[in-house]
N, C-alpha and C positions, 0 to 999 in steps of 0.2 A: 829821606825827606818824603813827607805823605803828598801823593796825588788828588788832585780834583777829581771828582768823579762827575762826567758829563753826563744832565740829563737829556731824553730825546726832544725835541720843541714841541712832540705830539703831545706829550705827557707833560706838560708848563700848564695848559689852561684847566678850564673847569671840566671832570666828567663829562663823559659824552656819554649817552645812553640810545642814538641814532634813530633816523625818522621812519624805521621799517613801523606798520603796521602789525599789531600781535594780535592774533586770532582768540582770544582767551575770553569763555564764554564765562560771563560774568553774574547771568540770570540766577536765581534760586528756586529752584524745582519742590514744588507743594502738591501733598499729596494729600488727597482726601480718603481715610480707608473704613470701608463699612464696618460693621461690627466683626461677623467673621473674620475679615481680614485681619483687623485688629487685637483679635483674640490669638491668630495665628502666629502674627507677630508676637504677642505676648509672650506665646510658648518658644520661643527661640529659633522659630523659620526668619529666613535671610528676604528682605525687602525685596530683593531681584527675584526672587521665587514666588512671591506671592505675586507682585506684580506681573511678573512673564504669564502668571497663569489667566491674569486678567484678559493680557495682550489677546490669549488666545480666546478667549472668548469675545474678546471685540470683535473678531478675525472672523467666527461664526456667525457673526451679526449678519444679514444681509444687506448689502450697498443702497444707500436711496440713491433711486433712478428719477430721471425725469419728469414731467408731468406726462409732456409729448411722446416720452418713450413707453408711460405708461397707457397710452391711451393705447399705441401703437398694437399692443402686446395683447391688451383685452381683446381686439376690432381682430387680430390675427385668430384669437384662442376662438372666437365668437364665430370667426368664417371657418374653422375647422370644427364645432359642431356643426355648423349646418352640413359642412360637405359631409359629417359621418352621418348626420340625418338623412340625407340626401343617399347616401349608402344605403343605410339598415333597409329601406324605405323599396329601393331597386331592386334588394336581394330577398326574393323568395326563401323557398324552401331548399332551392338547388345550390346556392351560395354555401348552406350550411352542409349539405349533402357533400358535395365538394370539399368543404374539409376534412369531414370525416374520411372521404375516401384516401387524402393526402396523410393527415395522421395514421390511415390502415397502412398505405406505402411504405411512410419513416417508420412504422413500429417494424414491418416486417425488414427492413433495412436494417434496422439496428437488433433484432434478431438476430438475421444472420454475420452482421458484425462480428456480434457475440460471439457467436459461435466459432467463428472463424479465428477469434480470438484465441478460443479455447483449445481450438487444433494444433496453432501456431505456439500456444502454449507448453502444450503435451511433445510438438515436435522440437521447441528448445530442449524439451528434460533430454528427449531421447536425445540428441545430439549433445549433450552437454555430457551424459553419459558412457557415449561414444567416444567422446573427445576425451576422458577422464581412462576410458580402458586403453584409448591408444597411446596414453601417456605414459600410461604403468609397463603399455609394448615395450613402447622405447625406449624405457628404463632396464625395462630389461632385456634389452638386444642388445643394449649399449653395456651389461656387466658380460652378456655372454662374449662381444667383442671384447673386451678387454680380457677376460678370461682367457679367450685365444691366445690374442697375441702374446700374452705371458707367458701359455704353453709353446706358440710357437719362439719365442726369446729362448726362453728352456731347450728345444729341440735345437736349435740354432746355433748355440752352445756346445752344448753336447755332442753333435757332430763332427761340429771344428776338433773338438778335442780328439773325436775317436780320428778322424782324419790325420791330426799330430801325433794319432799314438800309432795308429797304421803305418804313417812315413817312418818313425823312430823306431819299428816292429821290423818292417822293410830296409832300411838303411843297415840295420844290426844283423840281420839274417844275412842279407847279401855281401855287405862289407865284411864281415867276420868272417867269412867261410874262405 
């Protein structure tokens, strides 16, 4: 015998499609493109590429600022000429004399910088040098050791043996007679 098959009560009425809000931007995006661009696009560059390039150059635009901020900015720029007037105006002949002698100091400073460089320079080769013969040293102190020791394995040997051949020499002579 066939069964009913029960629906759920949820599933009896009409679709529900629920009251969330969907964020789904709906606007249509117009683009207006100059000729070059236009032409770019023609040739088969991708919209994102030509426009990002735009991007950047809005990006170089400089920001409009304020009226007040601009007033601000001139009345600052304005009272730092006068203060350098106000400067050139106090210094004589001695202000500039005074650099010169400051620029003599930093030149001889970096003279002997230089120089000192160049010692520092010469004393890396030689050390590097140094370091390169004592490496070839110890390469080759380390065959001469190993050389030993093989010689001394060898002698080591050798001994034991003549030592077993003396006892076997010894036991034969003595015991025999």
């Amino acid at each position: 015998m066939a069964t009913l098959t029960k629906i759920s009560p949820s599933r009896m009425g009409p679709p529900r499609f629920g009251n969330r809000p969907h964020n789904i931007d709906t606007s249509v995006k117009t683009y207006q493109l100059t000729p070059e661009q236009l032409e770019r696009y023609k040739n088969g560059e991708k919209l994102d590429d030509i426009l990002k390039g735009e991007d950047t150059m809005k990006q170089q635009k400089p920001k409009v600022i304020s009226y007040a901020k601009y007033e601000e900015v001139v009345a600052e720029r304005d009272d730092l000429k006068k203060r350098l007037a106000e400067f050139e105006a106090n210094q004589d002949g001695s202000g500039i004399e005074q650099l010169r002698q400051e620029a003599e100091h930093y030149k001889e400073l970096f003279e002997t910088v230089m120089a000192d460089k160049e010692q520092l320079h010469k004393e890396i080769l030689v050390l590097e040098n140094e370091i390169q013969r004592l490496k070839e040293l110890v390469n080759e102190l380390r065959e001469r050791k190993e050389r030993s020791e093989e010689g001394w394995a060898d002698a080591t040997r050798e001994l034991r043996a003549l030592r077993l051949y003396t006892l076997h020499k010894l036991q034969r002579d003595v015991y025999e007679s």
